[in-house]
SEVEXDREN-958619 format. One record per atom (N, C-alpha, C): chain; atom name; x, y, z. Coordinates in nm, 2 decimals. Atoms other than C-alpha are relative to their C-alpha. Example, Ala and Ser with C-alpha at 12.3 -4.5 7.8 and 13.67 -1.06 7.14 Angstrom:
! residues 2
+-------+------+--------+--------+--------+
! kette ! atom !   east !  north !     up !
+-------+------+--------+--------+--------+
!     A !    N !   0.09 !  -0.12 !   0.00 !
!     A !   CA !   1.23 !  -0.45 !   0.78 !
!     A !    C !   0.09 !   0.12 !   0.00 !
!     A !    N !  -0.09 !  -0.11 !   0.00 !
!     A !   CA !   1.37 !  -0.11 !   0.71 !
!     A !    C !  -0.08 !   0.11 !   0.08 !
+-------+------+--------+--------+--------+
//
This chain:
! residues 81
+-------+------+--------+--------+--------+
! kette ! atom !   east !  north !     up !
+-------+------+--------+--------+--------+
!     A !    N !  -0.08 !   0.02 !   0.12 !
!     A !   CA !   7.54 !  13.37 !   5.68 !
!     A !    C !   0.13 !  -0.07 !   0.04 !
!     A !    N !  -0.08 !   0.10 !  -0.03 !
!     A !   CA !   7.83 !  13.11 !   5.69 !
!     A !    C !   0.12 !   0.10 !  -0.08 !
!     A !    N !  -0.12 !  -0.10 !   0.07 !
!     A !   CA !   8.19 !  13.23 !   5.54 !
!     A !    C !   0.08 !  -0.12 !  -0.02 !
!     A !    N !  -0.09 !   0.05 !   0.07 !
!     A !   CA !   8.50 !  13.05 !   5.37 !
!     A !    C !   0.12 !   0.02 !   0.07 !
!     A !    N !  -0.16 !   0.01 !  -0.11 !
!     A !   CA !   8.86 !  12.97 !   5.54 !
!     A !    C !   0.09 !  -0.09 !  -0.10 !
!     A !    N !  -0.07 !   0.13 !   0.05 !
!     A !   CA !   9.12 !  12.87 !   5.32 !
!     A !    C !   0.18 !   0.01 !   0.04 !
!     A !    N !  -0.12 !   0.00 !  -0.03 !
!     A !   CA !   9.47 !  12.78 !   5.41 !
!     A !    C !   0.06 !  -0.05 !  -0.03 !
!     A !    N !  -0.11 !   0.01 !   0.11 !
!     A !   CA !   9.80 !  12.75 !   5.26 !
!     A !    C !   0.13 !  -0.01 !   0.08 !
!     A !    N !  -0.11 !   0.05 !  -0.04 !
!     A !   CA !  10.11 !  12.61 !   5.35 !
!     A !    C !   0.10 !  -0.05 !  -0.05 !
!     A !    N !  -0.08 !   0.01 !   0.07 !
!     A !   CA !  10.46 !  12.64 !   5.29 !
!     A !    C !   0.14 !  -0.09 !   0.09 !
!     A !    N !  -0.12 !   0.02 !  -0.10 !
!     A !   CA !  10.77 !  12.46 !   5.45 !
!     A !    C !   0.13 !  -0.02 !  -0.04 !
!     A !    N !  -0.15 !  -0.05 !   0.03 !
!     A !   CA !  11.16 !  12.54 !   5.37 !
!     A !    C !   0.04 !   0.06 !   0.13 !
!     A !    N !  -0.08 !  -0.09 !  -0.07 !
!     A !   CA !  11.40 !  12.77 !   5.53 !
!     A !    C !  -0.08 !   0.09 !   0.05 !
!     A !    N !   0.04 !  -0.14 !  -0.07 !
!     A !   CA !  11.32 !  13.01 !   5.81 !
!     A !    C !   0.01 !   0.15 !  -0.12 !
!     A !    N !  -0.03 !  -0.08 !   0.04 !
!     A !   CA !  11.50 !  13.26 !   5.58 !
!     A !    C !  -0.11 !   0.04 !  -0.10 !
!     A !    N !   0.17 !   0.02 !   0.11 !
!     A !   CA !  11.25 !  13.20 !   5.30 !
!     A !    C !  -0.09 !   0.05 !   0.00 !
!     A !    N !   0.14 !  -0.03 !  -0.03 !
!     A !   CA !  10.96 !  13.20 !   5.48 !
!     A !    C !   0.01 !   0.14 !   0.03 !
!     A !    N !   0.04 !  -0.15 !  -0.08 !
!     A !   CA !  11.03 !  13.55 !   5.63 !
!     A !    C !   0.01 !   0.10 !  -0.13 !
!     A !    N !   0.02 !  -0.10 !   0.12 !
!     A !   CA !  11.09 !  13.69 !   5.27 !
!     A !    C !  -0.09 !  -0.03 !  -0.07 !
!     A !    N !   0.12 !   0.02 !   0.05 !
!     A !   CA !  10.80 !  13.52 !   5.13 !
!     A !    C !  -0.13 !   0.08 !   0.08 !
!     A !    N !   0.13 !  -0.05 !  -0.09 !
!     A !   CA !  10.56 !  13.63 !   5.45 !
!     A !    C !   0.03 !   0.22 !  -0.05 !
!     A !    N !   0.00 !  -0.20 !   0.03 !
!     A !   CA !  10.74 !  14.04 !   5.41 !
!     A !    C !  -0.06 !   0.03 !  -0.15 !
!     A !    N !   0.05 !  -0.08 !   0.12 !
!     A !   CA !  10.66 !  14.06 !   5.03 !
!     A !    C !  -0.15 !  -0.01 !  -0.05 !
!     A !    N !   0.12 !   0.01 !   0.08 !
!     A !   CA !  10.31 !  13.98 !   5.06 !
!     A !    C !  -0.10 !   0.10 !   0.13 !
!     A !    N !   0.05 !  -0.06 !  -0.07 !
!     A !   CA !  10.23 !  14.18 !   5.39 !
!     A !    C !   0.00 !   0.13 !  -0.02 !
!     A !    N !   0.01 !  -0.17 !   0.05 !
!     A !   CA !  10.27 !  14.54 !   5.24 !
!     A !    C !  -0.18 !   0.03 !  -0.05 !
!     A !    N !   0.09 !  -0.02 !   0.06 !
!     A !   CA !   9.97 !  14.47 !   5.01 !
!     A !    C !  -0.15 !  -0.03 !   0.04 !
!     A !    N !   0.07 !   0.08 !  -0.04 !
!     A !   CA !   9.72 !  14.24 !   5.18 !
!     A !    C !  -0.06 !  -0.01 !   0.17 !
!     A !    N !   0.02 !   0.03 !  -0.15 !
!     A !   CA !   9.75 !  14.31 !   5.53 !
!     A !    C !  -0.15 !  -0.06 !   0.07 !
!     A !    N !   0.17 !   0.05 !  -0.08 !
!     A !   CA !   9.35 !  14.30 !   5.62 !
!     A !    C !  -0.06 !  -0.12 !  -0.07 !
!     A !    N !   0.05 !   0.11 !   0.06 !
!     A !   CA !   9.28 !  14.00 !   5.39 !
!     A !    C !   0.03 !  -0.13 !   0.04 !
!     A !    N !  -0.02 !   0.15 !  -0.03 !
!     A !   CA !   9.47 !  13.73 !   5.55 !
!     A !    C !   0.10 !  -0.01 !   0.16 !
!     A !    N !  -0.12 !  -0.01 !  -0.16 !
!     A !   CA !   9.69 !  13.63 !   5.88 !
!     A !    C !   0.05 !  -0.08 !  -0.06 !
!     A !    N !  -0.06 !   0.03 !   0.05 !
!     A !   CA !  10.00 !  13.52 !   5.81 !
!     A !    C !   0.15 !  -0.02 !   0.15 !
!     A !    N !  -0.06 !   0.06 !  -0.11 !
!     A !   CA !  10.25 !  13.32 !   6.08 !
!     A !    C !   0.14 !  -0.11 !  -0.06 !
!     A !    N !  -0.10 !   0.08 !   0.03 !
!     A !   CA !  10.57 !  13.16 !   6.04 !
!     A !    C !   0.05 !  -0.12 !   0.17 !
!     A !    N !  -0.01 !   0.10 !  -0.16 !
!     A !   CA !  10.66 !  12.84 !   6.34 !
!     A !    C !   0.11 !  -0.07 !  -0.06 !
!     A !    N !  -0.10 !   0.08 !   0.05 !
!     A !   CA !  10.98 !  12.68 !   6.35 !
!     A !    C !  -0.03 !  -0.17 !  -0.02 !
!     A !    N !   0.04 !   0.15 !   0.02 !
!     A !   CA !  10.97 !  12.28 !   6.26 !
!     A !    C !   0.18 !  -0.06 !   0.04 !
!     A !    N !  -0.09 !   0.09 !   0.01 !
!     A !   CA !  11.23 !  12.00 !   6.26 !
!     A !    C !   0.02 !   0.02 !  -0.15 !
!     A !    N !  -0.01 !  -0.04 !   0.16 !
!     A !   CA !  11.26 !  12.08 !   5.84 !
!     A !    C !   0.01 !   0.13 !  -0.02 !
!     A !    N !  -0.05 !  -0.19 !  -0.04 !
!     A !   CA !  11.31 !  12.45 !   5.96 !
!     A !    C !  -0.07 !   0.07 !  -0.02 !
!     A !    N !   0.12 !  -0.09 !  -0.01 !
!     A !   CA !  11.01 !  12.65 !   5.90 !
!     A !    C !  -0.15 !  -0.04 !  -0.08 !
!     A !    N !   0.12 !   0.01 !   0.07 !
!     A !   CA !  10.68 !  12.65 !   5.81 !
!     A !    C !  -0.09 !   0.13 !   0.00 !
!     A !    N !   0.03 !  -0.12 !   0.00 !
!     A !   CA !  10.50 !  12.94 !   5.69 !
!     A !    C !  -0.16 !  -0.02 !  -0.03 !
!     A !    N !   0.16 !   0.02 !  -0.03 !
!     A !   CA !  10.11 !  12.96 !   5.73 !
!     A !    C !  -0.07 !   0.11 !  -0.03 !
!     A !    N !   0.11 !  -0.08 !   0.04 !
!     A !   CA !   9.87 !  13.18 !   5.53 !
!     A !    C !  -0.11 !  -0.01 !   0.02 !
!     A !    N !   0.18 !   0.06 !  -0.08 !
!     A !   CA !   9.49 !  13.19 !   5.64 !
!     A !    C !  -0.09 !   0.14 !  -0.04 !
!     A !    N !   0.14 !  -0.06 !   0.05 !
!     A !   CA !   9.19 !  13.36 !   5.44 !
!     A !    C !  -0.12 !  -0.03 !   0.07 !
!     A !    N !   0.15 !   0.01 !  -0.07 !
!     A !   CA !   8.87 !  13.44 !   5.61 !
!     A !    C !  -0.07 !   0.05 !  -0.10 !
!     A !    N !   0.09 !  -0.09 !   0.07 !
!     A !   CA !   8.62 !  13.58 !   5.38 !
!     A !    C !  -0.13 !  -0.01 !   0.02 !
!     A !    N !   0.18 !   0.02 !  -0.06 !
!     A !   CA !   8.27 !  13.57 !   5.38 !
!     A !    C !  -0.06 !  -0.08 !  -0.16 !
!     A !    N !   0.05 !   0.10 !   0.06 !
!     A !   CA !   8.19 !  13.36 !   5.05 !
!     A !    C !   0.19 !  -0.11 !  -0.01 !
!     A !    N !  -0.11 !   0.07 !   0.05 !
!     A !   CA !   8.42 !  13.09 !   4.86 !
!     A !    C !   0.10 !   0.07 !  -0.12 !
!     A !    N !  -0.06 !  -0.07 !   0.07 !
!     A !   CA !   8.48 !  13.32 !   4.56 !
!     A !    C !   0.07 !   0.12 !   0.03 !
!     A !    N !  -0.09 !  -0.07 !  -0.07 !
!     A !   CA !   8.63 !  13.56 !   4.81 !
!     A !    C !   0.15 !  -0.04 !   0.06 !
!     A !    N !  -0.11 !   0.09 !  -0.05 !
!     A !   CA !   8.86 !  13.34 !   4.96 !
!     A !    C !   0.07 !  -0.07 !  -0.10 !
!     A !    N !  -0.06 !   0.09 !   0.16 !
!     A !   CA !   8.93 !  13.18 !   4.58 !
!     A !    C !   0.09 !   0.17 !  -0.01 !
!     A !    N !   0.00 !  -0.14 !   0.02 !
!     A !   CA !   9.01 !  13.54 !   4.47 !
!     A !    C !   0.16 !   0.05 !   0.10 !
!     A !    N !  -0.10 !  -0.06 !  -0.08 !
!     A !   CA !   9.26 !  13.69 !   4.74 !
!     A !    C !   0.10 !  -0.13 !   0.05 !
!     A !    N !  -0.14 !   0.08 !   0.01 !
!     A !   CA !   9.45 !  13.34 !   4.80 !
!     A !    C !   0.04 !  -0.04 !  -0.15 !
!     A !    N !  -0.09 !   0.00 !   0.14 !
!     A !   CA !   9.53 !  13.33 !   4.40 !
!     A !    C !   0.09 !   0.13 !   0.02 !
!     A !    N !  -0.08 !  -0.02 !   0.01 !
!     A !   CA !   9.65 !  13.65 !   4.43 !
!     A !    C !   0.10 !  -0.03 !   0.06 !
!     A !    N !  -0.10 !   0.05 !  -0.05 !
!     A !   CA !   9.86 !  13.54 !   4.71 !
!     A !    C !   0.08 !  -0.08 !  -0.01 !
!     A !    N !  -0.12 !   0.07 !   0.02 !
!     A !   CA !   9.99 !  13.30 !   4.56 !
!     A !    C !   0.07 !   0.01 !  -0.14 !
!     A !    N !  -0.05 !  -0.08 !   0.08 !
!     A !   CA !  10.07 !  13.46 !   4.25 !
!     A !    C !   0.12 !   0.12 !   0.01 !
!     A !    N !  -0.15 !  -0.09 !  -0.08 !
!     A !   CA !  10.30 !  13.68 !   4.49 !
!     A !    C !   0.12 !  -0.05 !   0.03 !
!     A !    N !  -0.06 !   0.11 !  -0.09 !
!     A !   CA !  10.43 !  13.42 !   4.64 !
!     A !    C !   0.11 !  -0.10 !  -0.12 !
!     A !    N !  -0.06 !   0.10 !   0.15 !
!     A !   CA !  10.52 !  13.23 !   4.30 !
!     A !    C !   0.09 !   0.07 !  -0.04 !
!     A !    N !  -0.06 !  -0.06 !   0.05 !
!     A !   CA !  10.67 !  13.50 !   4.20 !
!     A !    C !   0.12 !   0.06 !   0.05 !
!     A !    N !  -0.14 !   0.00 !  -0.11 !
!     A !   CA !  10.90 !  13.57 !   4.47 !
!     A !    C !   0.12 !  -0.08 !   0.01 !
!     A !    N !  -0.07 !   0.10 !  -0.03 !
!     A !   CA !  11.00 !  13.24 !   4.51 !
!     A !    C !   0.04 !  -0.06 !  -0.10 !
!     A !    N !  -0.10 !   0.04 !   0.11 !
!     A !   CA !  11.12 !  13.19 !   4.15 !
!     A !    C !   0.08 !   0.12 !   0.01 !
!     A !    N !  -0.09 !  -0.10 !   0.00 !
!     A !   CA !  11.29 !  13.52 !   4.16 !
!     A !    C !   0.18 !  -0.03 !   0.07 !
!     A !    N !  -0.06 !   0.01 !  -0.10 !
!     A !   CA !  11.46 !  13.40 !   4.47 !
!     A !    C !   0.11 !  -0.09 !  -0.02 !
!     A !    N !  -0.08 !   0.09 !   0.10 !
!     A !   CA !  11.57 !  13.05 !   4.27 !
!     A !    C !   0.09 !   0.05 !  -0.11 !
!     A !    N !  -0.05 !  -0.05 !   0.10 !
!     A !   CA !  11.68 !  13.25 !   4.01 !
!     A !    C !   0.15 !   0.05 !   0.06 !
!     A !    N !  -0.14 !  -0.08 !  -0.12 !
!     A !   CA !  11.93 !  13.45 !   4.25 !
!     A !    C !   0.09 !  -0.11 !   0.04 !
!     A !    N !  -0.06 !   0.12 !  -0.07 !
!     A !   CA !  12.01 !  13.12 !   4.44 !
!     A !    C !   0.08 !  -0.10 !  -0.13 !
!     A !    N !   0.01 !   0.08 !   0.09 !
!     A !   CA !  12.10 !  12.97 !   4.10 !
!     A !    C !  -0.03 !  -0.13 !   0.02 !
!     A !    N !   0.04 !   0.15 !  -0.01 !
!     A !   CA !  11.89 !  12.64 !   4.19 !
!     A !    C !  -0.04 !  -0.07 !  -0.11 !
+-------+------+--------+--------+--------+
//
């Protein structure tokens, strides 16, 4: 049986990425690997679904990024951007 790999990618601030990667590792930890690498544009933050179909992998990166959305407007909100 074959499996599903999807990955997501974010790039801003180190600071960002490390509060975007903390607020989604409490809930999710066995569902995804989750890595942040510095760049020349200052970070890049790297989410990665394995599952074993496609509607598994559809499924756990929506919610992820439903975390993620919601963090990162919170965050704008604070920042007043």
């Amino acid at each position: 049986m074959g499996g599903a790999i999807a990955e997501f990618v974010w790039i801003g601030a180190r600071e960002r990425a490390e509060i975007l990667l903390a607020s989604i590792e409490p809930d999710d930890q066995d569902f995804f690997q989750g890595e942040i690498a510095d760049t020349d544009e200052g970070a890049e933050l790297r989410i990665r679904v394995e599952s074993r179909t496609l509607s598994e992998a559809r499924s756990t990166m929506d919610d992820i990024l439903a975390c993620l959305s919601a963090v990162e407007s919170s965050l704008v909100a604070l920042d007043g951007e």
